[in-house]
C-alpha positions as CSV (number, residue, x, y, z in Angstrom):
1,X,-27.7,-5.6,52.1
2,X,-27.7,-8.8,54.3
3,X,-30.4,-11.8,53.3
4,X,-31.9,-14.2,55.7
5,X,-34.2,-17.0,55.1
6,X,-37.6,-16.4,56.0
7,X,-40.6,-18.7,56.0
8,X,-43.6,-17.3,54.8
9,X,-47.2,-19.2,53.4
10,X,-48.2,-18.3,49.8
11,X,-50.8,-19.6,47.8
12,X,-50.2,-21.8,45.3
13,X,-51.8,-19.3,42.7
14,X,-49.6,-16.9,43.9
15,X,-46.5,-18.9,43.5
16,X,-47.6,-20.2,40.4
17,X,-48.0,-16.7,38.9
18,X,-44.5,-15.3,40.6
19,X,-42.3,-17.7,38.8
20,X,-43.9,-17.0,35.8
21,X,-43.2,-13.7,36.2
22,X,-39.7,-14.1,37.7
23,X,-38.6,-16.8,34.5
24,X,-39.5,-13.7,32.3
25,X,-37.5,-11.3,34.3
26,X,-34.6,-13.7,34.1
27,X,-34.2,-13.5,38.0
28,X,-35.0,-15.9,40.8
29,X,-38.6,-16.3,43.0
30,X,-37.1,-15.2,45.8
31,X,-35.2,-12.2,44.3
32,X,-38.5,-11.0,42.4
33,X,-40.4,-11.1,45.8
34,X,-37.8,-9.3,47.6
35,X,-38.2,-6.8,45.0
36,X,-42.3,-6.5,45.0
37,X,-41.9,-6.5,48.8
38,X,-39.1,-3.5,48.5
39,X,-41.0,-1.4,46.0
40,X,-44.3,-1.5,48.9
41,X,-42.1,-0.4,51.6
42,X,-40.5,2.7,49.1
43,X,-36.9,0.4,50.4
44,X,-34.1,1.0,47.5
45,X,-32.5,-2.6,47.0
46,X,-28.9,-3.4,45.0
47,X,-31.1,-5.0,41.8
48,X,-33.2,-1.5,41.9
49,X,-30.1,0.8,41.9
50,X,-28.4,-1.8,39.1
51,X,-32.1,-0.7,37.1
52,X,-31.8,2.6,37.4
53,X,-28.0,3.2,36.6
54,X,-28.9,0.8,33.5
55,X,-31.9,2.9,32.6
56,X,-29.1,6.0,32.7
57,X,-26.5,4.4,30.7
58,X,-29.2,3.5,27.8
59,X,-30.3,7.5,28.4
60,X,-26.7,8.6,27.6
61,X,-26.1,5.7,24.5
62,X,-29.1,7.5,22.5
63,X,-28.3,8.5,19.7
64,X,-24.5,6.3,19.8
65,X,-23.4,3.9,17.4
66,X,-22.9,1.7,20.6
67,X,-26.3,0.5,20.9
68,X,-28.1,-1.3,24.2
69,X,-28.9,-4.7,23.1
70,X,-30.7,-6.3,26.5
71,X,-30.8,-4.9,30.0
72,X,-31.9,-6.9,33.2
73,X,-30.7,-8.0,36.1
74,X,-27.4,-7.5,37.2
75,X,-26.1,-7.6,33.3
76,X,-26.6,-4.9,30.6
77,X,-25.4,-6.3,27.1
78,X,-24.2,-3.2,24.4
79,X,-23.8,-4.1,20.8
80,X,-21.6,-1.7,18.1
81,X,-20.9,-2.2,14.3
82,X,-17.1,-2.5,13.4
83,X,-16.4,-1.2,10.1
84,X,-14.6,-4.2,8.5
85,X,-15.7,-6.0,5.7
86,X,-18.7,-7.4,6.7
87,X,-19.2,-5.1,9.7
88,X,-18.9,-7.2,12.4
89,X,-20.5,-6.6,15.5
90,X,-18.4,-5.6,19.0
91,X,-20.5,-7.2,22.1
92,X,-20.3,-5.1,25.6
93,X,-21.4,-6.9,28.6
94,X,-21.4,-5.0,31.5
95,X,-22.7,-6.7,35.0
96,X,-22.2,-4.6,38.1
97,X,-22.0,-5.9,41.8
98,X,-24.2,-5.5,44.8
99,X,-21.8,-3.0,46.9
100,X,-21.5,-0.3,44.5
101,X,-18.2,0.4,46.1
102,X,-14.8,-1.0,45.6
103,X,-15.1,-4.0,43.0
104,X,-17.8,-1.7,41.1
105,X,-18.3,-4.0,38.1
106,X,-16.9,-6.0,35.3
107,X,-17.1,-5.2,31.7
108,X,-16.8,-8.0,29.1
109,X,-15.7,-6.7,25.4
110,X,-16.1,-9.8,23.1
111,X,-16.0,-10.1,19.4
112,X,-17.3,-13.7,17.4
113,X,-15.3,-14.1,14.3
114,X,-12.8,-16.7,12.7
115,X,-11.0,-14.6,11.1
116,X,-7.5,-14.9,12.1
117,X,-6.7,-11.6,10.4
118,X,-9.6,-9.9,12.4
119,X,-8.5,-11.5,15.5
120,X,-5.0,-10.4,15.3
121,X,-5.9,-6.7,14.9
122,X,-8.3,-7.3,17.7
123,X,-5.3,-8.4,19.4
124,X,-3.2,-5.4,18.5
125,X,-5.6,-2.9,19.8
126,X,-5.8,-4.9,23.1
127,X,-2.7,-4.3,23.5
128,X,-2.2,-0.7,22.5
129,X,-5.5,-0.3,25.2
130,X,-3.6,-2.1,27.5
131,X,0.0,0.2,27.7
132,X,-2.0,2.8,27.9
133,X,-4.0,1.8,30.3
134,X,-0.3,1.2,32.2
135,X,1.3,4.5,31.4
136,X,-1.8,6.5,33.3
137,X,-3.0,4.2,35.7
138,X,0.1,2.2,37.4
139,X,0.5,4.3,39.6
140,X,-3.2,3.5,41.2
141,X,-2.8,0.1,40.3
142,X,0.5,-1.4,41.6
143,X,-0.3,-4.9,41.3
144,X,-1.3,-4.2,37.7
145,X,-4.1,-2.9,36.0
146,X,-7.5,-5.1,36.5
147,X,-7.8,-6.6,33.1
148,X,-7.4,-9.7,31.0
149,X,-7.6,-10.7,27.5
150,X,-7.9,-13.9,25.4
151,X,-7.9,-13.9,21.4
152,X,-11.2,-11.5,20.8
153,X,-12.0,-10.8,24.0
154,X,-10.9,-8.6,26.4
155,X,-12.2,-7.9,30.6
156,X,-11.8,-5.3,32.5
157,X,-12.8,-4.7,36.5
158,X,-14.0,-1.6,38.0
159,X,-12.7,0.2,41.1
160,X,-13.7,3.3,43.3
161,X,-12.6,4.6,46.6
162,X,-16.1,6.6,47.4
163,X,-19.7,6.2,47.4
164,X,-20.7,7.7,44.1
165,X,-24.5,8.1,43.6
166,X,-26.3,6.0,40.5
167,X,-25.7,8.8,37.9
168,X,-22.2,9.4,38.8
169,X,-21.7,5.0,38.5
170,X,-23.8,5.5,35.2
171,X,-21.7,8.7,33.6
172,X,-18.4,7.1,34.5
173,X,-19.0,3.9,33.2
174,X,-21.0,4.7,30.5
175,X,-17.9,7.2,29.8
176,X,-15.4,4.3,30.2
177,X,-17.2,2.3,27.6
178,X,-18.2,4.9,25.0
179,X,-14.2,5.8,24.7
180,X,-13.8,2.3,24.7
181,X,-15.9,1.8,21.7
182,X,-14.9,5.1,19.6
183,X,-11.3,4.1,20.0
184,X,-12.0,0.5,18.7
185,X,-12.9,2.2,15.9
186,X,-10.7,4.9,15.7
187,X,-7.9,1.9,15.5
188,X,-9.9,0.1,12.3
189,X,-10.5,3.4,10.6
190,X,-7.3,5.3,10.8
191,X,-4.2,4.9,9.1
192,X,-1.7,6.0,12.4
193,X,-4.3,5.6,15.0
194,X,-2.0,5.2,18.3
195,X,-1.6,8.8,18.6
196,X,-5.2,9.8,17.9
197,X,-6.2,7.0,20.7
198,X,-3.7,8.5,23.3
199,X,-5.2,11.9,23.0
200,X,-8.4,10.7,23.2
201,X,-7.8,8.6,26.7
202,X,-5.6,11.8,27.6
203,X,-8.6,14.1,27.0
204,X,-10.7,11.7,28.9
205,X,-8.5,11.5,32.1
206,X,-8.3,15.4,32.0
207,X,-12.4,15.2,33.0
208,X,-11.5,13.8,36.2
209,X,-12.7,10.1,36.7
210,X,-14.7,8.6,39.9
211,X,-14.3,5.0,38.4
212,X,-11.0,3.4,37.1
């Protein structure tokens, strides 16, 4: 959706109350006005479709370990307990852009510790995630699968080739970071947990998948 600059007289009241408003949204003046303006005119804007697939993705985490922690914006933040010790806590941001098509989003999988042990099998299943990701996706992703990790963190871009409608963005990323988060734990909780992974990615493939 293209923006112009527009100059418009408001009363200082008005203004006063707006950015009040907007600093508690966490968004912009402008943005927030676009959006009251929108809503009157029944016009659906990006930051109104990023609401509602939010609102869809907390509708499908009910009753999860994998819990919704903040939503707003263009940014949802997810929060899950790891069973280690002292039950650490896995951090999902997820932020999707403004098209809704191609680059669909960005999800951010971070971990605070300083535990070097904890790190390193952080590490290890990062990199299990990662050859999987290779074996079943290269072929769509020649120049490599759309990731990167660093210690405890790992990121991972999203990417479709139609226009999908909000529940379908919602059910296939939500999917993508549910199986995400039950593998994470498969891989502390099992024993032999590489095969038990596989099968579950497998078995999530097999559903057919509108965003990889």
């Amino acid at each position: 959706m293209k923006k112009s600059v527009y100059s418009i007289v408001l009363a200082d009241e008005v203004v006063g109350a707006i950015d009040e408003l907007a600093y508690s949204l966490g968004t912009s003046r402008s943005n927030l006005i676009n959006q009251i303006l929108a809503e009157r005119v029944s016009m659906m804007t990006p930051e109104m479709r990023m609401r509602d697939i939010f609102e869809r993705i907390e509708q499908l985490m009910s009753g999860r370990l994998l819990q919704v922690a903040q939503s707003g914006g263009s940014a949802m933040m997810l929060k899950s307990p790891l069973k280690y010790k002292y039950r650490p806590t896995v951090n999902y941001s997820l932020e999707l852009s403004r098209s809704f098509s191609g680059r669909v989003g960005r999800l951010r999988v971070s971990l605070r510790t300083q535990s070097e042990s904890l790190i390193e099998r952080i590490r290890g299943f990062f990199a299990l995630w990662a050859r999987l990701e290779g074996k079943y996706l290269s072929k769509l992703f020649p120049q490599g699968i759309p990731w990167e990790t660093a210690g405890a963190s790992f990121a991972r871009d999203f990417y479709t080739a139609n226009a999908l409608s909000d529940e379908q963005i919602a059910e296939a990323v939500g999917g993508y970071v549910s199986l995400l988060d039950e593998c994470l734990r498969t891989y502390f909780e099992s024993d032999d947990p590489a095969q038990a992974i596989e099968s579950k990615y497998k078995a999530y493939l097999s559903k057919g998948v509108l965003i990889l």
